[in-house]
ZAMAR-158735 format. One record per residue (C-alpha): residue number from 1; x, y, z negated; residue in one letter. Coordinates in pm, 1 decimal, always signed. Each point is the difference from the previous one (the first is absolute). Layout:
N
   resi         px         py         pz   resn
    NUM          X          Y          Z      A
...
***
This chain:
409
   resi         px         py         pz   resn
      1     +652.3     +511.5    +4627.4      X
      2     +362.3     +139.5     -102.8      X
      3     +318.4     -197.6      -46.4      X
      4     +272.3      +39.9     -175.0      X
      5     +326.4     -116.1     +108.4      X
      6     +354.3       +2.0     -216.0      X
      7     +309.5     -117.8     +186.7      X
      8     +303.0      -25.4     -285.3      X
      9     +285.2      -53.3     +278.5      X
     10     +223.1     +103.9     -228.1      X
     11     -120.3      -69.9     -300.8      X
     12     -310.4     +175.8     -252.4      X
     13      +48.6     +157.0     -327.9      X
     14     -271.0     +206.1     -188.6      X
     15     +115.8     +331.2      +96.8      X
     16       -7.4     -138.8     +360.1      X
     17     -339.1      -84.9      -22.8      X
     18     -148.2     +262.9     -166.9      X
     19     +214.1     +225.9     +268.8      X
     20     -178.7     -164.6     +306.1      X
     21     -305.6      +19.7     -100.4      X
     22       +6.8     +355.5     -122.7      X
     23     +165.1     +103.3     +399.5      X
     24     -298.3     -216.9     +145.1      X
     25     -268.1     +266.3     -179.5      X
     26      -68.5      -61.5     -353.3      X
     27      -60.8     +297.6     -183.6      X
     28     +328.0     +137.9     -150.7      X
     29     -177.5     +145.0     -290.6      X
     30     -218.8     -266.0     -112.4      X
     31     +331.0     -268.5      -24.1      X
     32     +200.3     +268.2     -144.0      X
     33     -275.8      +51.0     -244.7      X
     34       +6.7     -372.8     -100.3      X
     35     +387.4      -42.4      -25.4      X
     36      +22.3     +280.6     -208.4      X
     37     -199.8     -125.2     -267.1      X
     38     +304.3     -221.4      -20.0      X
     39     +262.5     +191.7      +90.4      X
     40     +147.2     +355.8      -87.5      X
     41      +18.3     +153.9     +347.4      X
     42       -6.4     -247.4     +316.5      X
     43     +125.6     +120.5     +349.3      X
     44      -51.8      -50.4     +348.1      X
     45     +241.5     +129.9     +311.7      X
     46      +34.2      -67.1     +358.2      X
     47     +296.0     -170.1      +76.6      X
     48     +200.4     -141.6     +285.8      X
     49     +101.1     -390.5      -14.4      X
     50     +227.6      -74.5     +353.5      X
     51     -226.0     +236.3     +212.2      X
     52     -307.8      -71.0     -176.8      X
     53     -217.1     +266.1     -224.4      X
     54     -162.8     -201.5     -258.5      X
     55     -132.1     +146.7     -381.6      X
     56     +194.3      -75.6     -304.8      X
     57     -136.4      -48.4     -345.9      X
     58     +172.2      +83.1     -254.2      X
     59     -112.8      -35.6     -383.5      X
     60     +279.5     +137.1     -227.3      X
     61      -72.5     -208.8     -277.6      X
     62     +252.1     -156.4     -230.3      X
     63     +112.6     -320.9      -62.8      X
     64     -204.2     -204.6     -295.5      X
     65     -148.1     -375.2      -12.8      X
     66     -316.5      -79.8     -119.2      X
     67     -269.0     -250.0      -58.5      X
     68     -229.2     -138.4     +202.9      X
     69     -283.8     +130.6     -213.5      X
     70     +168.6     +324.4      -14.2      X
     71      +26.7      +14.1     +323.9      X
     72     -362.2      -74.7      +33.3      X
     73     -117.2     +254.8     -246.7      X
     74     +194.9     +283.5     +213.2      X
     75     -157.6     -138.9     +310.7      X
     76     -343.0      +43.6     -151.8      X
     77      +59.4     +324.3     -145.2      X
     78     +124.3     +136.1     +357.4      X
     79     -200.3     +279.1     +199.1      X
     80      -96.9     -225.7     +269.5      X
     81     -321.9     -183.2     +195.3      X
     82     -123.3     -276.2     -199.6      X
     83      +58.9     -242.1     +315.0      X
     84     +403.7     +125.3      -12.5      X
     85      +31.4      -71.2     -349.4      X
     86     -188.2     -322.1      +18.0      X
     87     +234.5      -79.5     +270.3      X
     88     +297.4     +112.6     -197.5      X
     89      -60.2     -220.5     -269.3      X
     90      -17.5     -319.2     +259.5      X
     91     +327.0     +156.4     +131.0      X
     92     +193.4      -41.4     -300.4      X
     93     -136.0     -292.6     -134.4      X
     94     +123.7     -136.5     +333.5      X
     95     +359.3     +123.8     -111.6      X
     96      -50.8     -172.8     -338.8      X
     97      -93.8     -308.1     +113.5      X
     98     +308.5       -4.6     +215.8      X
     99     +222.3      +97.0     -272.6      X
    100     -128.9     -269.5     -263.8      X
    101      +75.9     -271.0     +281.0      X
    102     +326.1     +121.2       +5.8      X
    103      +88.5     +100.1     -352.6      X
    104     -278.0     -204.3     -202.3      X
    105     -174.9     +198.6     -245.0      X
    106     +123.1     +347.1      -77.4      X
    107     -142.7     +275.9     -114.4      X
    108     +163.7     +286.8     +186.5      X
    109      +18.1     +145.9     +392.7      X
    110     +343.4     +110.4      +87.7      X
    111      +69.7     +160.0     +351.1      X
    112     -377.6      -29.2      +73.0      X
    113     -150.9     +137.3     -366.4      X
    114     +123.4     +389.3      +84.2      X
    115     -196.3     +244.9      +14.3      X
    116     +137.7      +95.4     +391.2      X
    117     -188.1     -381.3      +70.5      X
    118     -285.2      +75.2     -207.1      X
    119      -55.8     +332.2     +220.2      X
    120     +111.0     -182.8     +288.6      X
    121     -286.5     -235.0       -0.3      X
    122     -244.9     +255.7     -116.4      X
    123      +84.8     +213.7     +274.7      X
    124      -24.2     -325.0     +253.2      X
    125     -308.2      -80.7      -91.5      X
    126     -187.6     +279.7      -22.7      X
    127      +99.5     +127.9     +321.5      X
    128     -131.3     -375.2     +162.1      X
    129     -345.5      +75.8     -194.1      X
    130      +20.8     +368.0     +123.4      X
    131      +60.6     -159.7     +413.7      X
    132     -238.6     -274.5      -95.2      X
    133      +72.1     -178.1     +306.9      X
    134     -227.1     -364.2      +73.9      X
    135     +296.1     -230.2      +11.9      X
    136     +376.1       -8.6      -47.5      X
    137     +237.7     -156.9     +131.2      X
    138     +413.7      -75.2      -18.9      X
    139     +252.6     -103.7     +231.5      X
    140     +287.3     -228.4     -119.5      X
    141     +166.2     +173.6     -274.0      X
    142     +374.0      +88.0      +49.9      X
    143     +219.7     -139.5     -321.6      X
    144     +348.8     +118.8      +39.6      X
    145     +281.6     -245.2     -159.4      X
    146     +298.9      -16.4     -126.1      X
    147      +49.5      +68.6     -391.7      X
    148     -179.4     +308.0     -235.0      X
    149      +48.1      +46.1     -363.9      X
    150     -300.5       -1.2     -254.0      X
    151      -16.2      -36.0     -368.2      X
    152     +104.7     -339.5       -6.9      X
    153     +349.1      +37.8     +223.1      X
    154       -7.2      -78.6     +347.2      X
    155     -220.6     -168.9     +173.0      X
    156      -58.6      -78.6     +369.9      X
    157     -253.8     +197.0     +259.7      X
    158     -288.5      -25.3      -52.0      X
    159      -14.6      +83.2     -399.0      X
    160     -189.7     -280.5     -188.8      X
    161     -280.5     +178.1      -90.5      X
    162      -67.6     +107.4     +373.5      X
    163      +36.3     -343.3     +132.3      X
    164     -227.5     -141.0     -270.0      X
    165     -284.8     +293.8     +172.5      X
    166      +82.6     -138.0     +315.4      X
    167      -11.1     -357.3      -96.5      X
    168     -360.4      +98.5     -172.4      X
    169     -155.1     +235.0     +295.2      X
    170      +80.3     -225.6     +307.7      X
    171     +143.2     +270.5     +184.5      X
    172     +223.0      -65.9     +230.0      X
    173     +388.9      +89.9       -7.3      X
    174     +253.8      +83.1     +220.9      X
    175     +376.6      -46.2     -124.9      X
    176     +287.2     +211.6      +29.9      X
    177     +392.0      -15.5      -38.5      X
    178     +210.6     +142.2     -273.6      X
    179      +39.8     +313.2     +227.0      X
    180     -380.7      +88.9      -83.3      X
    181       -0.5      +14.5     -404.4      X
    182     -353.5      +16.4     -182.8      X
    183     -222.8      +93.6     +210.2      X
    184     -313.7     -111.9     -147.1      X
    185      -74.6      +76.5     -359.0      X
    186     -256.8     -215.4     -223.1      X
    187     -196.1     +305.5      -50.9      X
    188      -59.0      +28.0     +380.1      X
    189      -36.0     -343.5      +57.7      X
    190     -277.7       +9.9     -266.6      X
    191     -157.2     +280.1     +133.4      X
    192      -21.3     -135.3     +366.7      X
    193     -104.1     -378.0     -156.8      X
    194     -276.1     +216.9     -162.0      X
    195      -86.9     +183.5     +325.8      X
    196      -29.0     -246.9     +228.4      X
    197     -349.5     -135.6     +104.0      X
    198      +24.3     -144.7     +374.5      X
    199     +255.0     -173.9     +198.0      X
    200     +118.3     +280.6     +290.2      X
    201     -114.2     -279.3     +238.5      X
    202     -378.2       -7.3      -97.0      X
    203      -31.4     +414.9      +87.2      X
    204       -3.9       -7.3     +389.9      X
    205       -3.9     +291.7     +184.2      X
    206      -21.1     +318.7     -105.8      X
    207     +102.9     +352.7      +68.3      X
    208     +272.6     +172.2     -215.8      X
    209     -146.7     +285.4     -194.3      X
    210     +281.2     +121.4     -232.9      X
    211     +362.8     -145.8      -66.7      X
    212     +199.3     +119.6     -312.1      X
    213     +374.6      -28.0     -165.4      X
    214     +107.2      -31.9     -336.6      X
    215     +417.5      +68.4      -64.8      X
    216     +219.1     -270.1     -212.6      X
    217     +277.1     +193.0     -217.0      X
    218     +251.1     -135.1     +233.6      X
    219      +63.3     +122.5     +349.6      X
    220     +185.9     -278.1     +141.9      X
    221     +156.3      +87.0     +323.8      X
    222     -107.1     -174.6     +333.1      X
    223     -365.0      -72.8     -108.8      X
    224     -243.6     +195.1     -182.8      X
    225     -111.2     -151.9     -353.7      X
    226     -345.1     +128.1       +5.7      X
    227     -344.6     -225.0      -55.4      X
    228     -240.3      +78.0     +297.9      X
    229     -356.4       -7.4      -74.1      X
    230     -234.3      +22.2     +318.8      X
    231     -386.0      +51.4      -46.7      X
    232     -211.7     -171.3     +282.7      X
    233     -344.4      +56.0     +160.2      X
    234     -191.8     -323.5      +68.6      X
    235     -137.0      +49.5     +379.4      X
    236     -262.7     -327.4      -28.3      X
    237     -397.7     +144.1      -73.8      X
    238       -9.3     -334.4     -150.3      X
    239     +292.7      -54.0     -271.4      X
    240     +188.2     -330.3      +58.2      X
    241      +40.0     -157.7     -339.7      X
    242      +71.5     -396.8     -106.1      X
    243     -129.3     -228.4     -264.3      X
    244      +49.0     -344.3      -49.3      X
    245     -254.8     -282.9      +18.0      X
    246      -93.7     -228.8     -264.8      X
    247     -247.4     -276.5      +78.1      X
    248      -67.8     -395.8     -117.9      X
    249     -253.9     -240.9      +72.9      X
    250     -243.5     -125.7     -338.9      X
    251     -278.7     -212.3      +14.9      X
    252      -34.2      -89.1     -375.7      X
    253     -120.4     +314.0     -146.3      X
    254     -376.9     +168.4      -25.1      X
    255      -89.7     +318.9     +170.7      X
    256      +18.2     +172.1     -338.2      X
    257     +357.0      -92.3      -44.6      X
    258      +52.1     +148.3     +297.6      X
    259     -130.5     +318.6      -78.5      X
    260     +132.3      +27.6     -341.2      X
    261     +352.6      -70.1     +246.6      X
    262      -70.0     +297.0     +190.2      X
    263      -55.7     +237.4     -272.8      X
    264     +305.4     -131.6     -177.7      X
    265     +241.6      +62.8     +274.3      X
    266     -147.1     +314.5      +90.3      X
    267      +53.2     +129.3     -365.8      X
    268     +339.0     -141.9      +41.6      X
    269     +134.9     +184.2     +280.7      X
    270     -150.2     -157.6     +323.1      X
    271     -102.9     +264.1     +300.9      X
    272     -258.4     -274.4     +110.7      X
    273     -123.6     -310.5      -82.4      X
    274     -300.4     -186.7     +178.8      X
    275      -98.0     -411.7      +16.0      X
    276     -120.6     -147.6     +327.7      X
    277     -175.7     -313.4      -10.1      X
    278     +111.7     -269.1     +225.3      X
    279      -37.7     -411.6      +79.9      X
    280     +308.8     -150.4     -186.1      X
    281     +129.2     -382.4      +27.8      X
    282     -266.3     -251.5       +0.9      X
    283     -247.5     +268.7      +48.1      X
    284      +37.7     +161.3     -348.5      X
    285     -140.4     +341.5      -16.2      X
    286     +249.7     +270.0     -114.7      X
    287     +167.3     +297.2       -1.1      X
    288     +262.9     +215.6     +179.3      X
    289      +97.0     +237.0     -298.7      X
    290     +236.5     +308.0     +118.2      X
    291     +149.8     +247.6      -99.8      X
    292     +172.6     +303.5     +165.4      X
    293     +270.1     +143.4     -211.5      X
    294     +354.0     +193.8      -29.3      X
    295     +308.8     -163.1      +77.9      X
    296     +105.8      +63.4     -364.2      X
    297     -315.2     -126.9     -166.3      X
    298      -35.2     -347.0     +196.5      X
    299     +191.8     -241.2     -245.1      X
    300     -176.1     +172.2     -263.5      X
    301     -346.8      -59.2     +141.8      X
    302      +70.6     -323.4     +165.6      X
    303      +50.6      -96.4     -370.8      X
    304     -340.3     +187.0      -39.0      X
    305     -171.2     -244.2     +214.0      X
    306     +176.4     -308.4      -93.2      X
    307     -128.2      +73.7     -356.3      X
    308     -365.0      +78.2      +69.7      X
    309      -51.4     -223.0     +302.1      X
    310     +147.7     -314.8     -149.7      X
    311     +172.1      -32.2     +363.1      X
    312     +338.7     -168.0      +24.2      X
    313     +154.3     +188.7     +298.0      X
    314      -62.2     +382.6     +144.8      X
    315      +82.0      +59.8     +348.2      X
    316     +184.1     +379.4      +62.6      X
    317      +42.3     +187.1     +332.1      X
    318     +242.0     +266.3      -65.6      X
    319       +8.1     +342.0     +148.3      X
    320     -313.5      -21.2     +174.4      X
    321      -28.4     +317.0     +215.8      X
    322     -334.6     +240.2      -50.6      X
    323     -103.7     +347.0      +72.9      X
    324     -189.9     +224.2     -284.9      X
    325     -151.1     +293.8       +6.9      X
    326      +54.1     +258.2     -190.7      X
    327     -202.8      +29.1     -350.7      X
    328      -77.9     +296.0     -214.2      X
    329     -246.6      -16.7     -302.8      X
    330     -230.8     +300.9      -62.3      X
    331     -184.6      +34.4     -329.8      X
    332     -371.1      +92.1     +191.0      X
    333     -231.3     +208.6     -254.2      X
    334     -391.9       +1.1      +76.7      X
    335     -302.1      +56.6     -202.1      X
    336     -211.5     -252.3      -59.7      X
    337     -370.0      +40.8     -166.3      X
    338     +152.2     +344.0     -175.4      X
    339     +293.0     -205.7     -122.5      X
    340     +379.6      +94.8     +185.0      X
    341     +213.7     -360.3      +17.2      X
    342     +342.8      -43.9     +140.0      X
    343      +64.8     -298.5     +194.1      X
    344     +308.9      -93.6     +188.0      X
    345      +33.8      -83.5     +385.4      X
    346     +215.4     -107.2     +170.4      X
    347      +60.3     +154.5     +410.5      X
    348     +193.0     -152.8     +233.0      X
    349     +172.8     +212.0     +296.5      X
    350     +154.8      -17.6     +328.8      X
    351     +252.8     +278.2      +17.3      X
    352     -239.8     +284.3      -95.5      X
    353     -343.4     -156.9      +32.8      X
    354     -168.8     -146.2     -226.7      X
    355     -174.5     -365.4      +98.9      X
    356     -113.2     -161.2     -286.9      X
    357      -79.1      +75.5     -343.0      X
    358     -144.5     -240.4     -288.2      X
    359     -152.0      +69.1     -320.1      X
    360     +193.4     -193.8     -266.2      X
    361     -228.9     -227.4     -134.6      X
    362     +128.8      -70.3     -327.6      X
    363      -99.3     +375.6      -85.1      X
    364     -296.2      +88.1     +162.8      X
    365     -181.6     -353.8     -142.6      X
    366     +119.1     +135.3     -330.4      X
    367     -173.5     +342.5      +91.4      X
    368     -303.9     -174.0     +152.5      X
    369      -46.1     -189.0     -317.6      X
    370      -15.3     +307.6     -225.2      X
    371     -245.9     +146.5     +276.9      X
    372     -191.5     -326.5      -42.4      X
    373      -26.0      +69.7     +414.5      X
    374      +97.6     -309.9     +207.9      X
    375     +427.7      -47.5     +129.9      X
    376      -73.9      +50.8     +373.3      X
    377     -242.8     +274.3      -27.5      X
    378     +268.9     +179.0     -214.8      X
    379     +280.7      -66.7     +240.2      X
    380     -181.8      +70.7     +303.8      X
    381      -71.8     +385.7     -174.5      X
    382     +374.8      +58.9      -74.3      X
    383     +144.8     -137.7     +349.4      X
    384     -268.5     +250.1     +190.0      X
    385     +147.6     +263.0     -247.8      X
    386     +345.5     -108.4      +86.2      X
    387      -48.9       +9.1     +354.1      X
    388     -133.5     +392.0      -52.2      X
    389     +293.5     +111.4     -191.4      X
    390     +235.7     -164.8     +180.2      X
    391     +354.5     +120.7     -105.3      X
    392     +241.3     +164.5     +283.9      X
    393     +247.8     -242.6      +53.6      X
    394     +185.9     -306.6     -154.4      X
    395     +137.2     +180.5     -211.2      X
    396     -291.6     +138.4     -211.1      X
    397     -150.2     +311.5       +3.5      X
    398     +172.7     +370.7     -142.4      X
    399     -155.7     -136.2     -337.4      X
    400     +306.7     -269.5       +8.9      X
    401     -235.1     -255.1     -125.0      X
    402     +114.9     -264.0     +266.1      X
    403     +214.9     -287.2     -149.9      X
    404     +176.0     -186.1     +300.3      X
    405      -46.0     -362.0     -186.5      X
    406     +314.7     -128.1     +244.0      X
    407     +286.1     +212.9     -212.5      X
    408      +75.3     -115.4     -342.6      X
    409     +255.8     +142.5     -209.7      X
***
């Protein structure tokens, strides 16, 4: 498992970003690639910020203002991964949102509809896809203060629009004195809302594999204004990883209520769900229904449960502490009475070795069917073949057919 780590002591803008994670390894080419389908002719230098080498990004685009749906259109049309452009789009809708609950309604960008932003973020984000790190993660974001002129006069630090992102991400902030200036734009403040996935307390320990600088425009003297990115090695075999618990007592409902509960949250978002029968009050038969979740999804599916269960109160454990393995799906092709089916399965490993592995059942009863052979006799075939051609490493074999299911764009 890699981890990504951004520290905006003084402050993030897009450049910044795009900067850091272009001196921590992404491939030059490939982000240059996707911010020139923007931009005429972006650059990128080594420069020194108070004693401290860093990259700086520089677009060379003019100024203009455009729509959101402009915006969107040029986003789409860029020379980038599909994930970076999907997470483009989230990035400046993120901006727009913030802008509307400044302005109200309005139907152009201003600072943040340029082109230099538009390439900014494309550059940003397809360098995170290109590092494709497990989990990210941001340290309190540096402000600055005092007073900075926009398009609507001046107004103090930070700008509206980038304390409406801040407001929306739940990131947390670290003020500054009129000394400081901007030092946190909305476009990097939306890009590092976007980013982050886990709190820098839930990683652990690790070992520190690569650490990278992007250069601000500025150099300030007496510290450097540089975002530092640091990439991190998990050292566990087992991954430490927590989930919240979701559980609530029901003795009023049938066993196929139940059921039909599990399936529901399951489609709705739930990592597991089970129900445990147990002696209630009076000596009522019942259920323990539970649920193991995400911290972000427990409201959602404690609402789940309350719906389907009929129950009037759901018990949650936050931040319940578990190891997982890591999981890779391979697609596992095998003949089969002169026919040649496909069927996923899933492996689990232990640094490089390889456990467990489980047909998924879904598609090799679909298989079995059109066979007209029996589930189990199916399954049993492709997890002997499995075992035979069992890939290299966690990673997948040379064929790159391994999809680590714990990374999601």
């Amino acid at each position: 498992m890699r981890y990504l780590l951004f520290e905006p002591f003084h402050g993030a803008a897009g450049d910044m970003v795009t900067g850091a994670l272009l001196s921590l390894g992404a491939d030059k080419d490939t982000v240059a690639d996707a911010m020139r389908s923007v931009v005429t002719d972006p650059s990128f230098s080594i420069v020194n910020r108070a004693g401290i080498q860093a990259i700086r990004v520089e677009t060379h685009a003019t100024p203009c203002s455009r729509t959101l749906e402009e915006v969107i259109t040029r986003i789409k049309n860029a020379q980038a991964p599909e994930p970076a452009i999907r997470m483009a789009v989230r990035v400046f809708r993120r901006i727009s949102d913030a802008e509307q609950s400044v302005h109200g309604d309005r139907t152009h960008f201003h600072e943040v509809g340029a082109d230099d932003a538009i390439a900014d973020v494309i550059g940003a984000c397809t360098a995170l896809d290109l590092l494709k790190p497990d989990g990210v993660a941001v340290t309190p974001v540096a402000v600055g203060g005092g007073m900075v002129k926009g398009d609507h006069g001046m107004m103090p630090v930070p700008a509206p629009a980038t304390m409406a992102v801040l407001k929306a991400s739940g990131l947390t902030c670290k003020l500054g004195t009129p000394a400081d200036g901007e030092l946190c734009t909305p476009t990097g403040a939306a890009l590092l809302s976007e980013f982050e996935t886990i709190s820098l307390e839930r990683i652990g320990p690790v070992n520190v594999s690569g650490i990278g600088y992007g250069a601000g425009s500025r150099d300030p003297p007496g510290i450097p204004n540089v975002l530092r990115a640091t990439l991190f090695e998990k050292t566990d075999e087992l991954n430490p990883d927590f989930v919240d618990v979701l559980e609530t007592n029901v003795d009023d409902v049938t066993g196929e209520i139940i059921g039909n509960a599990i399936s529901v949250l399951m489609k709705a978002g739930a990592r597991d769900a089970s129900a445990i029968p147990c002696i209630m009050k009076k000596g009522r038969g019942g259920y323990l229904a539970r649920v193991i979740c995400r911290e972000e999804d427990s409201a959602r599916l404690a609402g789940v449960m309350a719906s389907e269960l009929g129950t009037l109160g759901v018990r949650c454990t936050p931040s319940v502490h578990r190891f997982i393995a890591m999981r890779t799906i391979e697609k596992v092709r095998l003949d089969i009475q002169g026919t040649v089916i496909e069927v996923p399965v899933k492996y689990g490993w232990v640094g490089d070795r390889c456990y467990t592995l489980k047909a998924e059942f879904d598609e090799a009863q679909g298989q079995a069917q059109k066979l007209g052979l029996p589930a189990r006799e199916l399954i049993r075939r492709i997890e002997e073949h499995a075992w035979k051609t069992l890939p290299g490493s966690a990673a997948g074999d040379a064929s790159g057919h391994g999809e680590n299911t714990e990374w999601q764009p």
